[in-house]
Each structure stands twice: as C-alpha cells, then as structure tokens.
C-alpha positions in Angstrom: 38.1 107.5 -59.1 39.9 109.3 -56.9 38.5 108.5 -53.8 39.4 105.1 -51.5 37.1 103.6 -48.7 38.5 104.2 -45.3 38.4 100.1 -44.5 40.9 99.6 -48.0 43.0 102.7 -47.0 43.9 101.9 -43.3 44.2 98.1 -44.0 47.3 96.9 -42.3 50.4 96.0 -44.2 52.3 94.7 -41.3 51.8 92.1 -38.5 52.2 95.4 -35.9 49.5 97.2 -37.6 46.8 94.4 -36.6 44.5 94.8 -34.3 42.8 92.3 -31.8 44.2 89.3 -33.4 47.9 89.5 -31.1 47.6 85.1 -30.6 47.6 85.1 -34.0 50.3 87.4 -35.4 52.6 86.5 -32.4 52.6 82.6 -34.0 53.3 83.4 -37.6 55.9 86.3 -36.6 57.9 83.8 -34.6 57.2 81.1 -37.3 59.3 83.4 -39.9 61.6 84.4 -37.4 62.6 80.9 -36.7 62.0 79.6 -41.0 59.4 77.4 -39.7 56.9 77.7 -42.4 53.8 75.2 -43.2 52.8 74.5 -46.4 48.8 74.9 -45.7 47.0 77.5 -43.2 43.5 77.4 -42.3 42.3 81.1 -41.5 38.6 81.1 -39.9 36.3 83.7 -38.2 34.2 86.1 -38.3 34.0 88.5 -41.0 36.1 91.9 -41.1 38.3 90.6 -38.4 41.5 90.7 -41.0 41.5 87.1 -42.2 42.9 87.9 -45.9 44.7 91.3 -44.8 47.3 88.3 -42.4 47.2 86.2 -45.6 48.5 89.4 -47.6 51.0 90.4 -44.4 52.4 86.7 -44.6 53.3 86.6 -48.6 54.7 89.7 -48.1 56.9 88.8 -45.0 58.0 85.2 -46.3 59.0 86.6 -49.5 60.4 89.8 -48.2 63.8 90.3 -49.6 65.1 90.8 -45.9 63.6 87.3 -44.8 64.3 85.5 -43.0 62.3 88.1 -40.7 59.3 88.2 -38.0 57.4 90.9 -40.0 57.6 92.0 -43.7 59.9 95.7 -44.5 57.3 97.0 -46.4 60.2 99.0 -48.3 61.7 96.4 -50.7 60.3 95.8 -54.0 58.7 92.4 -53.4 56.7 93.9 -50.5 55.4 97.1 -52.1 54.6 95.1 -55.4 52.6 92.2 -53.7 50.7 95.2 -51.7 50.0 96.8 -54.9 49.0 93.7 -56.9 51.8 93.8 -59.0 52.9 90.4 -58.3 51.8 87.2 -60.3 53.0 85.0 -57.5 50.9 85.6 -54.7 47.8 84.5 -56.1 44.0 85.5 -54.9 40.9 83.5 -55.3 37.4 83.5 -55.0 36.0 80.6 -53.9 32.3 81.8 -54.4 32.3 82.4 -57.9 35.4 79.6 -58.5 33.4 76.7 -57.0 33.9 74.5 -59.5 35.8 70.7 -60.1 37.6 72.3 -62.9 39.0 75.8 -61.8 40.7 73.5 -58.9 42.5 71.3 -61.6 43.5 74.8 -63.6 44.9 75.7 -60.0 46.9 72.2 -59.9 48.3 72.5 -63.4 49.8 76.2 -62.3 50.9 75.6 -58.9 54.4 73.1 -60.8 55.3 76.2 -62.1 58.3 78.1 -60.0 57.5 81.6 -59.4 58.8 84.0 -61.2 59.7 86.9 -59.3 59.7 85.9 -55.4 60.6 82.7 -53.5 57.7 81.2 -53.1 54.3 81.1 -54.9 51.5 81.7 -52.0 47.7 81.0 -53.0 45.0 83.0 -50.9 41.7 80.8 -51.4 38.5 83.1 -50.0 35.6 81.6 -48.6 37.4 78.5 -49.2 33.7 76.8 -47.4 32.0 77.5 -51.2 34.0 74.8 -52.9 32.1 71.7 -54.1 32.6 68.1 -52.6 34.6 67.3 -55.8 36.4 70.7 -55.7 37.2 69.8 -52.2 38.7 66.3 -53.6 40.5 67.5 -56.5 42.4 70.3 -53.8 43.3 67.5 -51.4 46.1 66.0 -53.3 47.8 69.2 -53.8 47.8 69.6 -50.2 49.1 67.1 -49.3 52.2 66.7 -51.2 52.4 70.8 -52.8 55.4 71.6 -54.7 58.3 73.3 -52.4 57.7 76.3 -53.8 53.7 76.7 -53.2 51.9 78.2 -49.7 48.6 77.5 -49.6 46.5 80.0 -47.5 42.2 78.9 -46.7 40.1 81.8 -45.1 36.3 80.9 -44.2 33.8 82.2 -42.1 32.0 79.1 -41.9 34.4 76.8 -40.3 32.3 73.6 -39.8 31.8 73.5 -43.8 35.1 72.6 -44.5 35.6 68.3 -44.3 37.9 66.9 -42.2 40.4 65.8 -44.7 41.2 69.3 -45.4 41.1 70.5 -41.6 43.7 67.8 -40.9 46.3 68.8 -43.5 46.2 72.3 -42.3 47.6 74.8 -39.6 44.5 76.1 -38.3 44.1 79.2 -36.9 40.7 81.1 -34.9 40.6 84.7 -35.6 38.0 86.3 -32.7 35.4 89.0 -33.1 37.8 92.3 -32.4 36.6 93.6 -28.8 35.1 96.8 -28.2 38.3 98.4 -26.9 40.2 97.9 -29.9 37.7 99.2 -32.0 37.2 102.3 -30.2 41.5 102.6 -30.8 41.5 102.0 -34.5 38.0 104.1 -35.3 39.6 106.7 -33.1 43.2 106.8 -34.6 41.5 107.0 -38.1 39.2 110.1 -37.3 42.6 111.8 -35.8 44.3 110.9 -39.1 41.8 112.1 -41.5 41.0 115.1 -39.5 37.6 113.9 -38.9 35.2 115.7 -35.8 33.5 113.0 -33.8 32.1 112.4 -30.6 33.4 109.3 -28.0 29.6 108.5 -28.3 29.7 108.1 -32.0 32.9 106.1 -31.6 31.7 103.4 -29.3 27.8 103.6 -31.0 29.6 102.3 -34.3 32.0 100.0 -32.1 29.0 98.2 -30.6 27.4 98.2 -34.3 30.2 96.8 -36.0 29.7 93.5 -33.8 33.2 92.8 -33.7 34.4 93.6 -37.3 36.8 96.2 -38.0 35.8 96.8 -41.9 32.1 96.9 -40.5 33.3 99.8 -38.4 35.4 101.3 -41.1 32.8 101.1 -43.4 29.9 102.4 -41.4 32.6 105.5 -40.0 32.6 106.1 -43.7 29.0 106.4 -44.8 28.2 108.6 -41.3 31.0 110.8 -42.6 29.1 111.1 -45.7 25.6 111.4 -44.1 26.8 114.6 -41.1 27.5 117.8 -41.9 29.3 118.8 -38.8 30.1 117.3 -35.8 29.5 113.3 -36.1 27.0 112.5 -33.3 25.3 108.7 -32.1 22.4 110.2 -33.4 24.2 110.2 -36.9 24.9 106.6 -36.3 21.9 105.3 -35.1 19.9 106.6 -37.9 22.8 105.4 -40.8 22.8 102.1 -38.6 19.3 101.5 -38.0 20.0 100.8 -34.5 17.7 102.5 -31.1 19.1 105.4 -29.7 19.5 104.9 -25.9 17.2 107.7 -25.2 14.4 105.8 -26.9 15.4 103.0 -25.4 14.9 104.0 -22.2 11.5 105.5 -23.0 10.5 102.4 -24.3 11.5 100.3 -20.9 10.5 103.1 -18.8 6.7 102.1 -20.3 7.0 98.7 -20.1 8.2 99.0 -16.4 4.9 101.4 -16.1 2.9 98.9 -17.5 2.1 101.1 -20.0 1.2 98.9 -23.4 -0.7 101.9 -25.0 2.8 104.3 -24.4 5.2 101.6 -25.4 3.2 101.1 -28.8 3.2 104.4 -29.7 7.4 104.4 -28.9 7.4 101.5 -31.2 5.4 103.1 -33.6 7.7 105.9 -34.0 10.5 103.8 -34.4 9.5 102.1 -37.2 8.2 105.0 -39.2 11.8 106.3 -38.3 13.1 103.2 -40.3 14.1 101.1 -37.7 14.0 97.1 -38.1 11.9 95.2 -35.8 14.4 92.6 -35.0 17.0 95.5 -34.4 14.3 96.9 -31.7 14.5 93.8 -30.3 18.2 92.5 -30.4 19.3 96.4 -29.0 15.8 96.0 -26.1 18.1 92.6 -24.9 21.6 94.3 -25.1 20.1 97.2 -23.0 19.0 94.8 -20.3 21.7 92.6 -20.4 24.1 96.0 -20.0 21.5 96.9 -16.9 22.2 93.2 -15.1 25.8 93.9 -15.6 25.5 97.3 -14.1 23.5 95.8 -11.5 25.7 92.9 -10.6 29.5 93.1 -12.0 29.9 96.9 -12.0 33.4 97.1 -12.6 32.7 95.0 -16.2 32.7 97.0 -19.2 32.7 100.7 -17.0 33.8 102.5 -19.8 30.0 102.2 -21.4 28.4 105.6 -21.9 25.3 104.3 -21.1 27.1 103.2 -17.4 27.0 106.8 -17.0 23.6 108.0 -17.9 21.4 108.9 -14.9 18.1 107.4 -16.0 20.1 104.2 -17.0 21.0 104.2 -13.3 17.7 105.1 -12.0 15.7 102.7 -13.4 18.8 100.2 -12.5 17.8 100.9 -8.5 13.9 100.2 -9.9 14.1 96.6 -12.2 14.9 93.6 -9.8 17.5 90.8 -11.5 14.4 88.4 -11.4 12.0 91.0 -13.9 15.1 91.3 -16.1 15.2 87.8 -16.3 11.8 87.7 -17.2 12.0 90.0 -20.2 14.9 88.8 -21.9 13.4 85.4 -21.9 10.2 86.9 -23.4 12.5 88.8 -25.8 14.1 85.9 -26.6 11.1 84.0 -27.3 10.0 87.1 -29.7 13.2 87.3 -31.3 13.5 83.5 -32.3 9.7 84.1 -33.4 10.4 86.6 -36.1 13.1 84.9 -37.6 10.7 82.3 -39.4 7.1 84.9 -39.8 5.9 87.4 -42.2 4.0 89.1 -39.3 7.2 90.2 -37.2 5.2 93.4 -35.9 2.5 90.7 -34.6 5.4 89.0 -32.0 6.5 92.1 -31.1 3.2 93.5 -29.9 2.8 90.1 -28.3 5.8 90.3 -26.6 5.2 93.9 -25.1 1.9 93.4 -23.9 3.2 90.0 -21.9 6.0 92.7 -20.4 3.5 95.1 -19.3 0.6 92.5 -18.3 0.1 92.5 -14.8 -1.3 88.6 -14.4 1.7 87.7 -16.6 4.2 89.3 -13.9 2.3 88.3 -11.2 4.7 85.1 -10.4 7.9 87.7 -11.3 6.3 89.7 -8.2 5.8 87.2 -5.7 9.1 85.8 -6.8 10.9 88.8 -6.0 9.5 89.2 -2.9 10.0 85.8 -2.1 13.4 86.1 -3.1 14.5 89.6 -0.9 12.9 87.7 2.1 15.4 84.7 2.0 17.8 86.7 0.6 17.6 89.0 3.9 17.1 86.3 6.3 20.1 83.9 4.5 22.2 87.3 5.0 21.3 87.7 9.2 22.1 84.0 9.7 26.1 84.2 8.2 25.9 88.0 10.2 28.7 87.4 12.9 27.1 87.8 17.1 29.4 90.8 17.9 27.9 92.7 14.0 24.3 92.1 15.5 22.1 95.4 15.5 19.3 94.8 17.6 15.9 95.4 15.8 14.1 98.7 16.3 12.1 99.1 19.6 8.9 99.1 17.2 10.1 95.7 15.9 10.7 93.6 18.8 9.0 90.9 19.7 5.6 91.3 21.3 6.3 89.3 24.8 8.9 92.7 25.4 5.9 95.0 23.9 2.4 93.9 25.2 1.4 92.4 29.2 -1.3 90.3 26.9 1.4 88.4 25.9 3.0 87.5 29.3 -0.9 86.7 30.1 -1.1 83.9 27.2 1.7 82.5 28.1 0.7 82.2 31.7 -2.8 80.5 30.5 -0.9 78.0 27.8 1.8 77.3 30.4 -1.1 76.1 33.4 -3.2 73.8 30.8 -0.8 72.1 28.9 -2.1 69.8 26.5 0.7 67.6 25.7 -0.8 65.0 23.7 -1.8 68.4 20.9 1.5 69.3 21.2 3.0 65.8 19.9 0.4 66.1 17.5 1.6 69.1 15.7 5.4 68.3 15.7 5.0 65.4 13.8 4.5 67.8 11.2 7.1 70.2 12.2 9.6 69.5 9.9 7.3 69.7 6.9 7.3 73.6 7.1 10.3 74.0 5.2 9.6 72.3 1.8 6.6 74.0 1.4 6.2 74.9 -2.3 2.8 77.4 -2.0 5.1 80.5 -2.7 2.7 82.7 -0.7 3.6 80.3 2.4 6.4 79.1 2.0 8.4 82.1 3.6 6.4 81.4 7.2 7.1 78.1 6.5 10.9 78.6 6.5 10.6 80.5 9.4 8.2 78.3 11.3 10.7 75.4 11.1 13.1 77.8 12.5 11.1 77.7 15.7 10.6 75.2 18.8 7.1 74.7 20.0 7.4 74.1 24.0 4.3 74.4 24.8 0.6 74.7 24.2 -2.6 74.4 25.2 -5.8 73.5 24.0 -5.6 76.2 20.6 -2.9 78.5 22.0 1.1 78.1 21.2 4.4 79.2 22.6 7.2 79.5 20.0 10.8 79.5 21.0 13.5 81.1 18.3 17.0 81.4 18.3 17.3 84.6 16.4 15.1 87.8 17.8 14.8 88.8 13.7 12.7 85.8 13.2 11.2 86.2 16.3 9.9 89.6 15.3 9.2 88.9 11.9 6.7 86.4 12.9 5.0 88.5 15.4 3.9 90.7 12.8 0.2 90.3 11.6 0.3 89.6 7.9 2.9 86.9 9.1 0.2 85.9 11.8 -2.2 85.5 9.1 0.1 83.6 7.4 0.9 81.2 10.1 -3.1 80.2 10.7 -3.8 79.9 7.4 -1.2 77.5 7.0 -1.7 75.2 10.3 -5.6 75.7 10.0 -5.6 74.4 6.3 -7.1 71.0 6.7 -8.9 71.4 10.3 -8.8 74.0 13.3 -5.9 73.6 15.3 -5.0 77.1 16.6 -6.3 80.4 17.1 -3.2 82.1 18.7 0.3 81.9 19.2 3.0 84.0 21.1 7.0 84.0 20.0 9.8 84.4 22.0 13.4 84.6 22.3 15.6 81.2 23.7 16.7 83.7 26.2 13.2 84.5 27.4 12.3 81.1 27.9 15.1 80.1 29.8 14.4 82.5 31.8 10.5 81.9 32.4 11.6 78.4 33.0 14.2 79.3 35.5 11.9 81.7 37.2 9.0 79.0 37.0 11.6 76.8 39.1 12.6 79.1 41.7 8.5 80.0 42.7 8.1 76.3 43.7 11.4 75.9 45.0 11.5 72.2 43.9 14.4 70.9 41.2 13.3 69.7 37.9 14.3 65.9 38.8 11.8 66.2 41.8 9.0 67.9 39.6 9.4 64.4 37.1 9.2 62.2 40.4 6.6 64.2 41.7 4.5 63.7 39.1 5.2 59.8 38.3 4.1 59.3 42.1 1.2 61.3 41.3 0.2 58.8 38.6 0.6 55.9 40.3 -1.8 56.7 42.9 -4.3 56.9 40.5 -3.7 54.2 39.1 -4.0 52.1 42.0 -7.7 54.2 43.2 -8.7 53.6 39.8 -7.9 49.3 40.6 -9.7 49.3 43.7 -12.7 50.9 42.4 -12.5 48.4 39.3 -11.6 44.9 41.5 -12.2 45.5 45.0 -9.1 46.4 47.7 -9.3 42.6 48.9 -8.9 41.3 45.0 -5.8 43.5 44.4 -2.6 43.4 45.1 0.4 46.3 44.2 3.5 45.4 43.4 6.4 47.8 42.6 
C-alpha cells in the first residue's frame, strides 16, 4: 500500500513543527536544554491535539545522539530509527486493549533491562485512563522508584480517570483544543504542499469541523480530497461532514424569525433527507447564533469568519435583538440536552421550532425587548453630558409649549388646590419605580422621575427635570398608561399636564410678581387668614362673653 493518510504524513517530527501547543513544547525544549529530565509525564487533552506525536518528539530528542539539545536533529540514526519504528527502546502501548493486572507486571519485568541501542528506555502508555484499578496499582511502584534508565510517558483524554496516586508522581501537562487560526495554517500549508485546489471557505468549514483536532482536520481534508473532483468547495465539506451549510442555515432562521413553522419544517425536512444528523442541525443552529451575538456585540472577535462577511448574516444581525437570541439558544439548549437521552430526536426538534416561531411563546421576549430599548434609551440620556443635549423635535416637545389647553389646566388646577389629595397621592410616589407589571413598569420609572406640585380635585401638574421625559409622558399611549396605573384600585385622576423645572419656576415667579407680595407674606397671610376663622367659628360655638383669645 502505497498510499499514506495526510494526518500520518505531515505528523511533526520536531518540537518546531507543532502546532498550538507552544506552553508545552517551550517547557520540555528548555527541560532538555538544561538535562532536566523527569522520570514520569502525564500528557492529557483532547484528541488529535498531538499528545503521542510530543511523546515520539521527546524520545527522539533525549536520546538524540547530539543531546544534550532543546529539540531532536532528526538526521542521526537514533532519531530516524525511533521515527521509523526501528527502535526496541522506545516502547508503545495500548492501554485499551493492554488493560490488564498482568501485562503491567510483564511491563515491570522488562523495564530492569538497559536499553540496547539508545540512552534511555522511554515507555509511551496510550489512553493510559483504560487501565484497571489493579493495573493502576501494579504501575505505581515502578513510578515511583523506575530504573535510571526508564521514561515513562501517560497520554489520556480522560483526565479525571486517572487516581491521584498516579497524578501526584507525574509531570503533568494540559494540551488545549488547537484554535481555529492554527488550523487554517497547517490545513493550508498542507494543500500548498500536495498541490491540492481549495477554497479559504473549505479551509475554515473543516477548521470549525475538526473542533479543535488537527488529525480530525487532516483526516476529514483527506476524504473531501477523495470525494471532489475539482476545486474543493464548503459545499464538499459540509456534505462529507454532515454539517448545515450556512446558506441553509440562514433559510432556516430566516423562518423561524418569520414565524414561519410550516417553512422551517420543510428546511428541516430537506436536511435530513440530505443526510444530515439532527443533533448536528442543532449544535451548528446554536453556533450560528452564538457567531450572530458576537457579531452583534464584540465585532472585532473572530473577524476573520466568512460568515462575518455575508450580507444576509448581517441583515438579519440589524433584525434579531440580543434578548430573542437569548431566547433561542436557551430553547436549543433545552432541545439539544433532550435528544441526547430519546429515540424520538425528530419529536424535540419539531418541539423546539414551533416554541421559536410561536407567537404567545415570544410574547414576554417582545415586551422584554421593548422594555429593555426604553431603559436602555432613557439610562443613555441621563449619563448624556448638558452641553451634548439635542433638544427633542418641535413635534416632540412637551404639550404646555404646543397646546393653550394646557396653560388653561394648569390655570384651573393652580386656583383649586386640593392639598390634602395631593399628600394623598405622594405617599405612594415612591412606589412607581419597583413596579414589576412589565407593561407599567416603564411609566412607572418615569413617573417617579417626576414631582407632583400641584393638583386639584382629579387634575395634576407634573414637574420633570429632563424635557425627554417630559415629552415622553405627554404622549397618549403613555397617558393611557399613567391612568391605568393611578386609577387601578379607585378613581383618582382624569388628567394630568407635564412640564419642564424651568417652566414651573417660571409660572411660580410670574404667579409672584401679579400679586406683588413675597412668598413669606403669602405664608403669613394665610395663617392670619386661619386664625380669624378660628376665632368666628368660637364665638358662634361659646358666645363672645364666654371666650377669651389668647396668642
């Protein structure tokens, strides 16, 4: 068999050909360098992220002939005959199919012996997490106290199976998932060397696929060049995949956005005659969204997407608010944990669509969202310097500035006062702004923004600092608003009129000046007033001759 995969061909045979594991290879290179070698490394992570290829890359480099050295020649004999398996003393094994108490005391007898050809004897133990309990045990000894001449080298990608005795006796070292980036490198660098024809689109479509793991990638880049017959496109790679094209995907969310259950089906339909997995539908429906509420909110992250640049991506970016993604990937979330455990995985699926596209389900998503640009726009006027201020539209101001009717109420309020209505409302004033009703609890915030001066029997003056507010509240849905809320357990008002701090201190400055008296003699004025009514009221009750006033 003449032919070699492409993830056995390109496998690195030096710490500088690795890629995405740089904390790693930087330790062990200046670990040679300096002839500080352990006896016992722990390799764990993910799979395909070049756990045994390191392994492989260190027997070579601490039995290079040139060693003492950061990185193995990959010319001398030792280091082209452990890369070509020629070597008895750098030992592999397979934990999953050498499991057992007894292939562990086989390993114990050999490991006395010196090796034979290179300077020391390094054992590679794969999925080292498969050993039994008593496997486990019988390895423990010789890791404590190995033989001078023995490395011993544990790769798992199930970490928290390995007990703590063996953790604690080993230099342990986290490989990570390889990013995206240094996929697109390697995948790309390949392709140039084998003369292959690919798109950047096919390039990052088996990136993202590969989930991290650089054989994944390898592998997959292989089996799409098998599949294409020209020019390898992501259509090539989503259908050898399994995974949605973007295109579909945006089909599909452009439905559900729609609410359009009957159109989204008939997407999903196609899909899965197409061969498509439903919990791939659904893992690549939350990567899409979570890629949109990046887009949406940390644009600079990940720009180099292709999907970034696609118009409709962006479109219906403008169209979904943060608070209706939300929503669906907490429904697809739901759906996706769901399926793992069921037999009827199309069942949670249609479930999960028709909640996205049901109108009474997103009803609180709606009100939320409104609810949410409201405060968000009023939270963003109060931090708004004075000197940025844009005065509101002509249309938009408030009404006292618009309409004569309103100077008129205000006029009728201000010459029946009824003072003891007014205390009665304001004991309840500062209750407006933990209302939880989320159809009033937006006038509520801005009620409690506002001072009630005065009112009369059913009519209101409202003072605000800000003219935004002030406007806002003129308007009659907010007006509708506002009664509903103070009328909710009797009739208190039928009107109200809002105007600016600046207004009022002018009508109250003006009120002054037309009877010419000073506020202090207005307040005397009118305590003189009620003490001569209280004494006519004594006289009429006791007789002049049976009372007497004293101040």
């Amino acid at each position: 068999m003449s032919y070699q995969a492409l993830y056995r061909t390109y496998r690195p045979q030096s710490f500088r050909e690795v890629a995405g594991q740089e904390h790693i290879t930087r330790t062990l290179m200046n670990a040679l360098k300096n002839d500080k070698i352990s006896h016992a490394y722990l390799f764990s992570g993910p799979r395909g992220t070049g756990k045994t290829s390191i392994a492989k890359i260190f027997a070579k480099a601490v039995n290079c002939e040139k060693a003492p050295t950061s990185d193995c020649c990959c010319e001398c004999e030792i280091c082209r005959g452990i890369a070509e398996g020629k070597i008895s003393d750098v030992i592999e094994i397979d934990a999953a199919s050498n499991n057992g108490v007894d292939e562990i005391r086989d390993l114990r007898e050999r490991v006395k012996y010196v090796p034979s050809v290179c300077k020391y004897k390094v054992y590679i133990i794969d999925e080292v997490h498969m050993l039994s309990t008593s496997a486990f045990n019988a390895l423990l000894k010789t890791l404590e106290e190995p033989p001078k001449h023995a490395i011993f080298i544990l790769a798992t990608t199930e970490i928290h199976k390995i007990p703590a005795t063996i953790l604690s006796r080993c230099q342990r070292y986290d490989f990570r998932a390889i990013s995206n980036d240094d996929l697109k490198k390697r995948i790309t660098e390949v392709a140039s060397k084998e003369n292959i024809d690919i798109t950047s689109e096919a390039i990052e479509a088996i990136a993202l696929n590969a989930e991290g793991g650089l054989r994944d990638a390898l592998s997959l880049l292989d089996q799409v060049i098998s599949y294409s017959t020209g020019k390898i496109e992501a259509t090539d790679v989503h259908k050898i995949s399994g995974s949605v094209t973007s295109e579909d995907l945006i089909n599909l969310i452009v439905a559900i956005k729609e609410l359009d259950p009957s159109k989204a089906m008939n997407i999903i339909d196609d899909l899965i005659k197409n061969g498509k997995e439903i919990s791939r539908i659904v893992t690549d429906l939350i990567n899409f969204y979570k890629n949109m509420l990046l887009f949406k909110n940390v644009p600079n992250y990940n720009s180099d997407l292709s999907l970034y640049k696609n118009e409709q991506f962006k479109n219906l970016s403008k169209v979904i608010t943060n608070q209706r993604i939300y929503a669906y990937i907490n429904n697809l979330s739901e759906v996706q944990n769901n399926i793992k455990w069921t037999n009827q995985k199309r069942a949670y699926l249609d479930l999960g669509i028709i909640k996205m596209t049901d109108s009474f389900e997103l009803k609180n998503v709606n009100d939320n969202e409104l609810l949410y640009k409201l405060e968000k726009r009023v939270e963003d006027l109060e931090k708004r310097p004075v000197s940025s201020y844009i005065p509101p539209k002509k249309e938009e101001l408030p009404k006292e500035e618009k309409y004569e009717s309103d100077c008129d109420m205000i006029k009728k309020i201000l010459s029946k006062p009824n003072e003891e209505k007014r205390n009665l409302m304001l004991k309840g004033w500062n209750t407006f702004n933990k209302i939880t009703d989320i159809e009033l609890k937006q006038v509520g915030n801005m009620l409690s923004k506002s001072e009630l001066v005065c009112m009369n029997d059913y009519d209101m003056i409202l003072v605000f600092d800000e003219q935004y507010i002030c406007a806002q509240i003129q308007k009659e849905e907010n007006k509708a608003l506002i009664k509903k809320l103070l009328n909710r357990k009797t009739h208190l008002i039928d009107d109200y009129v809002a105007i600016t701090r600046e207004c009022w201190n002018k009508i109250t400055e003006e009120m002054k000046k037309n009877h010419n008296i000073e506020e202090e003699n207005i307040v005397i004025e009118a305590k003189e007033k009620a003490i001569s009514e209280f004494e006519e009221d004594g006289i009429k009750l006791f007789g002049k001759e049976n009372i007497k006033f004293e101040e």
